[in-house]
C-alpha positions as CSV (number, residue, x, y, z in Angstrom):
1,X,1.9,-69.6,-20.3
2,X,0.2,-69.2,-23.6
3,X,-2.4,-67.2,-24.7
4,X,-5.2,-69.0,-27.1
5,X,-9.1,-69.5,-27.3
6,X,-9.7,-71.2,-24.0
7,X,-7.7,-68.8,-22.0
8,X,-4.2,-68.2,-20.7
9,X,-2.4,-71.5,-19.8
10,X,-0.1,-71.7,-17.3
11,X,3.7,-73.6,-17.5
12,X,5.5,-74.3,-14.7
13,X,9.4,-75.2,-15.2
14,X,12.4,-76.2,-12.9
15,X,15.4,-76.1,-12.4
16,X,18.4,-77.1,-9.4
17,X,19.3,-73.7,-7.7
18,X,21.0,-72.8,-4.1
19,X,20.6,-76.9,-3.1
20,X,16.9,-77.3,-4.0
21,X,14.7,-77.5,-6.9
22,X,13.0,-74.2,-7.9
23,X,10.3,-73.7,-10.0
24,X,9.3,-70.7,-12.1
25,X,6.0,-69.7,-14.4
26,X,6.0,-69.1,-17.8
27,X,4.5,-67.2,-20.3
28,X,5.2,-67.4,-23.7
29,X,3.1,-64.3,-25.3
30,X,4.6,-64.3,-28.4
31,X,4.4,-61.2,-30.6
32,X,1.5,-58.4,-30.4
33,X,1.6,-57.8,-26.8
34,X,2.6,-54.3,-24.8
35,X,3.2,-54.6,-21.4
36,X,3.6,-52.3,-18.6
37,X,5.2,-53.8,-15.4
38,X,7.4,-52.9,-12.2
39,X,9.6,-55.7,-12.5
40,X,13.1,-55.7,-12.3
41,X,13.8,-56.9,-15.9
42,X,12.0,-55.7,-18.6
43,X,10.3,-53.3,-16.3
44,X,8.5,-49.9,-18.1
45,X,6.8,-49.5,-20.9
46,X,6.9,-51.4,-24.2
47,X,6.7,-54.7,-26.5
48,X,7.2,-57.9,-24.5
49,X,7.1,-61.5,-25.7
50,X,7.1,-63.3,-22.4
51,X,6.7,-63.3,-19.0
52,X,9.0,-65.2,-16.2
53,X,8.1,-65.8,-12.5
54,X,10.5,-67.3,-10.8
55,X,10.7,-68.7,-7.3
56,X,14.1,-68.1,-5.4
57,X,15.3,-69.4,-1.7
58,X,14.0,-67.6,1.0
59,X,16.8,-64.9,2.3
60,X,17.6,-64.2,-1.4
61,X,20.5,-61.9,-1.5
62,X,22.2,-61.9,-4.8
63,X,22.5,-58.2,-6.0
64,X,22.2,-58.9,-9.8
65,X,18.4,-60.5,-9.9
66,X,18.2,-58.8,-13.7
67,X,21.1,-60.6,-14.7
68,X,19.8,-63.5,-12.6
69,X,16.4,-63.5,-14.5
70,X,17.9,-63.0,-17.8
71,X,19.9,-66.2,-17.1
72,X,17.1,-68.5,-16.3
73,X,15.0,-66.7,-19.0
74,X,17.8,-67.8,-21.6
75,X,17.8,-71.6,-19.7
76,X,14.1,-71.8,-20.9
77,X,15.1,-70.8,-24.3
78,X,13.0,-67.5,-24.4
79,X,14.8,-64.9,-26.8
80,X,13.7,-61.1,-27.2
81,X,12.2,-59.1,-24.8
82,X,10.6,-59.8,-21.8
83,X,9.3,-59.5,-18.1
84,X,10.9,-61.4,-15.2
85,X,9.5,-61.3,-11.7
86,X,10.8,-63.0,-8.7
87,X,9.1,-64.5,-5.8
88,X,10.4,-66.5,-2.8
89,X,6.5,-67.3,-2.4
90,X,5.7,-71.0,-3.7
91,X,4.6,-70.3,-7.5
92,X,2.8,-73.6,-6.8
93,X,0.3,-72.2,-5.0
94,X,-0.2,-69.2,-7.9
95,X,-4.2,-68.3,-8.1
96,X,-5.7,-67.6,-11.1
97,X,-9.1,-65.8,-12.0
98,X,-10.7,-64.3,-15.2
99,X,-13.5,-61.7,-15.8
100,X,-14.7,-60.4,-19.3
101,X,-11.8,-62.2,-21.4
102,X,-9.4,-60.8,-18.7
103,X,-7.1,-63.4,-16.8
104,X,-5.2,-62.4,-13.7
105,X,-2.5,-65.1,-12.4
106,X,-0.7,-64.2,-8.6
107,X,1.7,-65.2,-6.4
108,X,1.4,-64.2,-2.7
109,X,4.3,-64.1,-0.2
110,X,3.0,-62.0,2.6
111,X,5.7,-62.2,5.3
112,X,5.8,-58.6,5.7
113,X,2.9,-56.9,5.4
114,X,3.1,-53.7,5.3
115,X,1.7,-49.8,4.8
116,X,3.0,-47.9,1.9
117,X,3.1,-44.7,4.2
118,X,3.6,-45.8,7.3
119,X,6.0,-42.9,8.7
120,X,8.0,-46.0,10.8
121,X,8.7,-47.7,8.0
122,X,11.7,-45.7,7.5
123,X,13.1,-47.4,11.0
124,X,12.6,-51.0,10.0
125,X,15.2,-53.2,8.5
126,X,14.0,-54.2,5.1
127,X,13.3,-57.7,4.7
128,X,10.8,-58.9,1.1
129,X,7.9,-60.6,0.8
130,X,6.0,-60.5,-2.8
131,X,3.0,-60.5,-4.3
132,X,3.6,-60.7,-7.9
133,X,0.5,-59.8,-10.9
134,X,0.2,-60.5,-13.7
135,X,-2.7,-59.7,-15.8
136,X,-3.8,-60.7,-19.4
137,X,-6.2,-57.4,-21.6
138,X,-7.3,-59.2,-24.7
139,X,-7.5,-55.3,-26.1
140,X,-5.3,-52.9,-27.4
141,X,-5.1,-49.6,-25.4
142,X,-3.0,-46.7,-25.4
143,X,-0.3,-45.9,-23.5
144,X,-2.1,-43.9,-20.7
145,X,-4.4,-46.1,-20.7
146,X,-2.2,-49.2,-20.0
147,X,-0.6,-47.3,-17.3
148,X,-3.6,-46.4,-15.9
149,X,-4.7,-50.5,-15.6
150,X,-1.5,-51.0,-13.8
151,X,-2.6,-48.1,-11.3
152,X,-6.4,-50.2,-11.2
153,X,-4.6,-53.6,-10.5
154,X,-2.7,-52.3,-7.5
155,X,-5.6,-50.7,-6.1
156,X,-7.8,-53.9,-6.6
157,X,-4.4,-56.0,-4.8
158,X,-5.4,-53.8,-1.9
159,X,-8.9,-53.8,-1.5
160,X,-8.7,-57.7,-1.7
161,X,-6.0,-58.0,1.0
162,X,-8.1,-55.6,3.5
163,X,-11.1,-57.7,2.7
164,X,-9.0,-60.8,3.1
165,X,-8.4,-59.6,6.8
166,X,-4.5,-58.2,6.3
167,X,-3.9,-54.4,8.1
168,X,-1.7,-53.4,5.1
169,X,-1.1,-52.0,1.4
170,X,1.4,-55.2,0.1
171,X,4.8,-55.7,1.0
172,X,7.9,-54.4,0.5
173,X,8.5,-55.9,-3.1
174,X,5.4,-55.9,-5.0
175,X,5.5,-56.3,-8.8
176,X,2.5,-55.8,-11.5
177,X,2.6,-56.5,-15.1
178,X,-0.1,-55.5,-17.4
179,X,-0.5,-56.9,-20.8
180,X,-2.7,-55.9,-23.8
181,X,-2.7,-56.2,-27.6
182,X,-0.8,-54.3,-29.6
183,X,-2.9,-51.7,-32.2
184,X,-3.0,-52.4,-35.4
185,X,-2.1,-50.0,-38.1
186,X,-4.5,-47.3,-37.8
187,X,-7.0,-48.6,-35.0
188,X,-6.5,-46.7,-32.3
189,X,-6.6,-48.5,-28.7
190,X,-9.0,-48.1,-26.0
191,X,-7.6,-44.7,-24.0
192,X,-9.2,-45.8,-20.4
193,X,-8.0,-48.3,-18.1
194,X,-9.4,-46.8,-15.0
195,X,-11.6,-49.1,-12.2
196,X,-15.0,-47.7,-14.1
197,X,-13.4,-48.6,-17.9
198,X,-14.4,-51.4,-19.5
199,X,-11.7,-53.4,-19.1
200,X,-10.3,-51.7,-16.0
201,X,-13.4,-52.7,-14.5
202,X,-12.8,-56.7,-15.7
203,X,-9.1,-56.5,-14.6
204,X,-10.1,-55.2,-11.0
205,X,-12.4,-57.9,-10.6
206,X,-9.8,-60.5,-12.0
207,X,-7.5,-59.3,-9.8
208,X,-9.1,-58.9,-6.9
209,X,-10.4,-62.3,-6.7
210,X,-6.7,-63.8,-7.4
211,X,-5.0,-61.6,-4.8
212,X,-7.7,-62.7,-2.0
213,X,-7.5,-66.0,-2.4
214,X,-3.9,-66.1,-2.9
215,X,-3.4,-64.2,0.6
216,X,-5.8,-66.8,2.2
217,X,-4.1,-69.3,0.7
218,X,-0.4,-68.2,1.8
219,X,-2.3,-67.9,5.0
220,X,-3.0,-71.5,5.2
221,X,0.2,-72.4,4.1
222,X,2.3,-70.5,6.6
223,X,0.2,-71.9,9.6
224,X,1.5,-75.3,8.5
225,X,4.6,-74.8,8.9
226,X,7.5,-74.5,5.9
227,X,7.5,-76.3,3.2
228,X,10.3,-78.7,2.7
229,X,11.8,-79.0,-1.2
230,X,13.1,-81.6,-3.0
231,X,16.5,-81.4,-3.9
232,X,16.8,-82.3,-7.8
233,X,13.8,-82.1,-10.0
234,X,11.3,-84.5,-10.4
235,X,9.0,-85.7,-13.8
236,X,6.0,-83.6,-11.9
237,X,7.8,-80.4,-11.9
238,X,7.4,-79.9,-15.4
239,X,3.3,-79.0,-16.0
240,X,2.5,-77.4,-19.6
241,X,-0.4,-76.3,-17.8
242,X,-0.9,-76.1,-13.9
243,X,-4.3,-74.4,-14.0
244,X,-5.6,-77.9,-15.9
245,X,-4.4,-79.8,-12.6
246,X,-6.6,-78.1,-10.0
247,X,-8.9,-75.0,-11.1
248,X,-7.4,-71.7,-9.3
249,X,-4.7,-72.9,-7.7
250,X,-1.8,-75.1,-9.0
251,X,-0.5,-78.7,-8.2
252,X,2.0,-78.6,-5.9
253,X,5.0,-81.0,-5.7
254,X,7.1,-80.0,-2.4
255,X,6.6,-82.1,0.4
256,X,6.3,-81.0,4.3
């Protein structure tokens, strides 16, 4: 995915994994951006040049995904660094909406849905699902700011799930990243990211629309029935722009 004057555009990559071909979402920010993001590599707080979602098998159990997103991070030539997320959700089916200058792209995988606080959770075996967000703040802001936006995006991800007619918070293995510009030497960046901040108020909307259609779209897609992949990679797995194929939603390239 790359950042210009028409918006944030959207790669999708693959590549032969565990019998099947898997594809992944790119981002390739460049320098100038500060993200803030749960994932497991390259979570916290800092300068990021990319972003990596990548789709694994369902039933995922290696132990290392870091090492395991650093490895395909490093197969799509992307140096420095950066933000991997992982999904077992199709990445095909990633939703995308803007508001203000602000883009937000998901992938929903709502298997287990489930209350942050539910006082049984404790009993249940864990199993993932994933809603992974990503969202784009052509602005710089500060540090408590940006954290704040990542607070905003997660409460947006809920109000569009309830709305979308789910009884739950996420699932078990939600990620967020947030991006924004870097300040430049002595300009300050905007302090507020909250839902009634300027941009915290574009990235909610952004957000929420991107998380409720993605959650009616996995919807959709699990009342079908499974998806069957290909095993090797074909010439339409490679798109240097998905969002260009069908607007919102990517083109898809598995077979059922």
């Amino acid at each position: 995915m790359v950042v210009n004057d028409v918006g944030v555009r959207v790669e999708r990559a693959a590549r032969a994994e565990d019998g099947a071909c898997r594809h992944l979402l790119l981002w390739r920010a460049g320098p100038g951006w500060r993200m803030v993001s749960s994932a497991v590599l390259g979570g916290g707080l800092g300068e990021r040049a990319w972003v990596l979602n990548a789709q694994v098998r369902p039933g995922y159990s290696r132990m290392d995904p870091a090492g395991h997103l650093a490895e395909l991070a490093a197969g799509q030539g992307l140096v420095g660094p950066g933000v991997g997320l992982m999904t077992a959700a199709e990445v095909d089916d990633c939703t995308r909406a803007e508001d203000g200058g602000v883009t937000a792209l998901v992938t929903a995988g709502i298997g287990v849905a489930l209350w942050a606080a539910d006082p049984a959770a404790a009993a249940v075996a864990y199993r993932p699902g994933t809603i992974n967000i990503l969202a784009v703040v052509p602005a710089a802001v500060e540090d408590a700011g940006l954290v704040n936006l990542l607070a905003t995006a997660t409460e947006a991800k809920v109000q569009a799930l309830l709305d979308a007619g789910y009884d739950c918070s996420g699932t078990p293995s939600d990620a967020v990243c947030v991006a924004v510009r870097a300040p430049g030497a002595g300009t300050p960046g905007d302090p507020f990211g909250g839902p009634r901040s300027v941009w915290g108020s574009r990235l909610a909307r952004a957000v929420y629309r991107a998380v409720r259609e993605g959650a009616e779209l996995d919807r959709e897609r699990r009342a079908e029935g499974p998806a069957v992949a290909h095993p090797a990679t074909l010439p339409g797995c490679r798109v240097p722009d998905v969002c260009e194929a069908r607007p919102g939603v990517a083109a898809r390239v598995v077979t059922r």
